[in-house]
N, C-alpha and C positions, 0 to 999 in steps of 0.2 A: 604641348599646344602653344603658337606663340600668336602672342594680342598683338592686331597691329590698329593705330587710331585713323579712321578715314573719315576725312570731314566733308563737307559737302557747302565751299567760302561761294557760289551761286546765289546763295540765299539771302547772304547777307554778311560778310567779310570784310577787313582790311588787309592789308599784308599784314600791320602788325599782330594785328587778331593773331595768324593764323602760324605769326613767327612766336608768340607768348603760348599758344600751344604746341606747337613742335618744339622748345623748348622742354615744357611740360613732358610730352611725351619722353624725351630721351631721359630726361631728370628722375622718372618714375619707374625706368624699366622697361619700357613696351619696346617692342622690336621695329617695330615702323613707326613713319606717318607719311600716308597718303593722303591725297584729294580728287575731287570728281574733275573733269575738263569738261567745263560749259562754260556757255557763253552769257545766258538767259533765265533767271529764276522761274522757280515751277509753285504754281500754288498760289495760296492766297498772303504771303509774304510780299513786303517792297522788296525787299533786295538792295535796300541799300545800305554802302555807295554805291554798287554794281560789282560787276564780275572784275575779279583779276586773272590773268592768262597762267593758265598750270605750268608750265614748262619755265615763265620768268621766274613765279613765284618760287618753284623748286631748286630755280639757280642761286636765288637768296638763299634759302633755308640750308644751301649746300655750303653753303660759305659760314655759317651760324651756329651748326650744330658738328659735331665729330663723332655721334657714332650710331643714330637709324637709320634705317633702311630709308629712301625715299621713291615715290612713284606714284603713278597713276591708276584710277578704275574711270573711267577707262577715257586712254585720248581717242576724241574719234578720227576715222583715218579722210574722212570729209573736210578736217580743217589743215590739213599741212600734209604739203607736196611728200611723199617718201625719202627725200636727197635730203630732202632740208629737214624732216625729223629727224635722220639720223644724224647729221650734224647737231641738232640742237642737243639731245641727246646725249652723245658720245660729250659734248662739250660739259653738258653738267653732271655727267659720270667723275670727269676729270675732274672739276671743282669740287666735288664731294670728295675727293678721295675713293672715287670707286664704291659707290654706295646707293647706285641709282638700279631703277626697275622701270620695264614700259608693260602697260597695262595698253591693250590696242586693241579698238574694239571696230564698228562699222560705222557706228554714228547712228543716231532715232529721231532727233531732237529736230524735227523740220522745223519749229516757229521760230527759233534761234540762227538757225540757217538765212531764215526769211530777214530778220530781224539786224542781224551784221553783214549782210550781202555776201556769204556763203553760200558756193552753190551744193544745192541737196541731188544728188545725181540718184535715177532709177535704181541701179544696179551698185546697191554698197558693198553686199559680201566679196563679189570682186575683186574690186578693190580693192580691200580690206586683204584677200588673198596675195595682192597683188604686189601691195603695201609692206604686208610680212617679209616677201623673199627678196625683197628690192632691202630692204631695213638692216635685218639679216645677214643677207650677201654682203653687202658694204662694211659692214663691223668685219667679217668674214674672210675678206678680199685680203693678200698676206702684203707684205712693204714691197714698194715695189711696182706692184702689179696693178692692172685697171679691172674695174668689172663694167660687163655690159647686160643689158637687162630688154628684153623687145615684147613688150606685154598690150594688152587689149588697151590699155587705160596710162601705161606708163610707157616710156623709152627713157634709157639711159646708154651713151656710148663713150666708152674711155672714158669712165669715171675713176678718179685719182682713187674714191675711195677715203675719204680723210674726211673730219679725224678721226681717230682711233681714239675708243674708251678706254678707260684703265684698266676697267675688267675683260679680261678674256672673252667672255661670254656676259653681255648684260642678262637678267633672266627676263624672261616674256611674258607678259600674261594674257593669257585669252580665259572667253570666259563665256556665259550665257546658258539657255535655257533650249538652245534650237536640238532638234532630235538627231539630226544625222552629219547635214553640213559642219555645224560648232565642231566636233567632235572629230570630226576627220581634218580639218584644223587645228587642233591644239596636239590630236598626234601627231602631225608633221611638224609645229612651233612652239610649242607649248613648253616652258619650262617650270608653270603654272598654269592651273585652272580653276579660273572660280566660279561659283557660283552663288550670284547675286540674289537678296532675298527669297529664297526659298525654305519651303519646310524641309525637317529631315528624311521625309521619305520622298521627294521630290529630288531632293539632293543625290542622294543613295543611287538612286536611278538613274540620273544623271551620269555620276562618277563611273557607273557599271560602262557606257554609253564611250565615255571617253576610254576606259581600260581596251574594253573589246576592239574601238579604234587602234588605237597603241599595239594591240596585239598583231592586229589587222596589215598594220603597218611597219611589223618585225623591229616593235621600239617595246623595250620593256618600263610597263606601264609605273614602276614603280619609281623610276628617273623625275615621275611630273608631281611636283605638289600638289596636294587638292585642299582647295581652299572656301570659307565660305564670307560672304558680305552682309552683316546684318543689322539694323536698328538695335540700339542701346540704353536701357532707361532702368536704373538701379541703382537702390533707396535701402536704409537703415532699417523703413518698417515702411508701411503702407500707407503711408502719411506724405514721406519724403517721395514714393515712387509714383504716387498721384502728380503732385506738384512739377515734380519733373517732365511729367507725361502730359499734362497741362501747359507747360511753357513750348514743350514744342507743336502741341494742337494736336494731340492724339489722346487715344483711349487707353487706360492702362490694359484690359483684355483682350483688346485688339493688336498690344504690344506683347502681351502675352504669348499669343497666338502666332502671332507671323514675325518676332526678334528675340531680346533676351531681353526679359524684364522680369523685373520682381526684384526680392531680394538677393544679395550675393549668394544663399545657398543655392535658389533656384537656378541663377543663373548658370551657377558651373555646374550643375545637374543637366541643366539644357545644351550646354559645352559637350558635356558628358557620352550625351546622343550623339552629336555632331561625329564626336573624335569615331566614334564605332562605326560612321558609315566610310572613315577612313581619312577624312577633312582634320590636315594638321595646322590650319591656320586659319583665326577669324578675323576678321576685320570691323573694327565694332565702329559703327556711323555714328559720330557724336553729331547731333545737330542741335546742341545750345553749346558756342565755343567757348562760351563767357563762364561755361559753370564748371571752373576748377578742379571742386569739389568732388564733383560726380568721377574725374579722373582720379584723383587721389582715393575715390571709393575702390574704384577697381583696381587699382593697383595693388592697395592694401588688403583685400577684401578677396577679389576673385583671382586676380592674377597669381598671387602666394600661393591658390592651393592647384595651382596648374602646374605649375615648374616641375 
């Protein structure tokens, strides 16, 4: 099972914040570090300074670190043209060393839309369909040659197609909870799929939803990760996982219930479930960046008895 750390700098972030944890993260072992693409804090947070843009921040951290994975949950496909993701993209593949991942999802977030004069268009999944094979194609497209692309929502004609990632194939992630669309989705894109806070028998269900797509789709299902995204709060004793669960304004029960919290045995007991619905990868949501400690818990603690 490989831990990856996803933070959520919306809330309340600097770059350096979030370059002293992605530090953190490759220093301890963890396989990634991702972050959320917003624009807008949710909740009863300030959020300050304000939001930094995912894809800059990722071009730093790409220059900073030498050897996590880096990427998104998810960029929405509402805030940048498909031509120009996939340059932005390919480009910090290249500064990483070939180390990048896109998380690409449809976009939800209307107040943020509202808020930076983005427009929030009826029709996202489209899009977002739209977005894939145009992203795709273009990484795709061999030296050389143009691609063209004539869609409800996009046109592209004799496109150079540049640049090109260092990876062969960046991997994709799609992801969600929808019954039938997601899922015929991520078997045609998908080189992952996650599945954001949910329980494990929602999850389960889920995964089955995508396999039988994949099937559907003469792709064997076993080619796509399955992954899950979930809230993080794990303490030495029940003292420590209070306090933690207090700083970020939640319930320790409630974290219980819907993330992995408790202590480090529970937690990998709760891993545990995950792995048997077939989920080899968790993405654990730290939302206090400033607490170290909590990192160097799981590292020590849950991550050693996963390996």
């Amino acid at each position: 099972m490989d831990l990856r750390i996803f933070t959520e700098p919306q809330q309340g972030a600097t770059y350096d914040t979030l370059l002293t944890v992605a530090k953190a993260t490759e220093d301890l072992g963890f396989d990634a570090f991702f972050r959320s693409d917003h624009y807008l804090k949710m909740g009863s947070v300030d959020g300050l300074p304000g939001p930094t843009d995912a894809w800059i921040t990722l071009a730093g951290l790409a220059r900073e670190t030498s050897r996590i994975r880096l990427g998104t949950l998810m960029t929405a496909a509402t805030f940048r043209l498909p031509g120009v993701l996939a340059i932005q993209v390919a480009q910090v593949d290249q500064m990483s060393g070939g180390r990048i991942e896109l998380g690409l999802g449809a976009g939800w977030f209307e107040e943020e839309h509202k808020a930076y004069g983005i427009p929030f268009p009826k029709e996202k999944f489209g899009r977002l369909e739209e977005q894939l094979e145009i992203v795709t194609g273009l990484w795709a497209t061999g030296p050389g040659k143009t691609f063209d692309f004539h869609g409800t929502y996009y046109d592209l004609t004799g496109s150079p197609a540049l640049p090109k990632p260092v990876q062969s194939r960046i991997p994709v992630l799609i992801g969600g909870h929808g019954a039938v669309r997601t899922p015929r989705l991520a078997a045609r894109y998908a080189d992952e799929f996650n599945m954001p806070f949910a329980s494990v028998e929602d999850s389960e269900r889920q995964f089955g939803r995508v396999r039988a797509a994949a099937k559907e789709a003469g792709r064997d299902a076993d080619d796509i990760v399955f992954s899950n995204a979930l809230v993080v709060c794990v303490g030495r004793d029940d003292e420590e996982v209070a306090r933690r669960a207090a700083a970020i304004g939640r319930e320790v029960d409630e974290l219980k219930a819907n993330g992995l919290a408790g202590s480090p045995a529970e937690v990998v007991d709760k891993i545990g479930r995950y792995a048997e619905t077939g989920s080899r990868r968790i993405y654990l949501q730290m939302l206090d960046l400033h607490d170290l400690d909590h990192l160097e818990l799981i590292s020590a603690q849950v991550q050693s008895q996963l390996s």
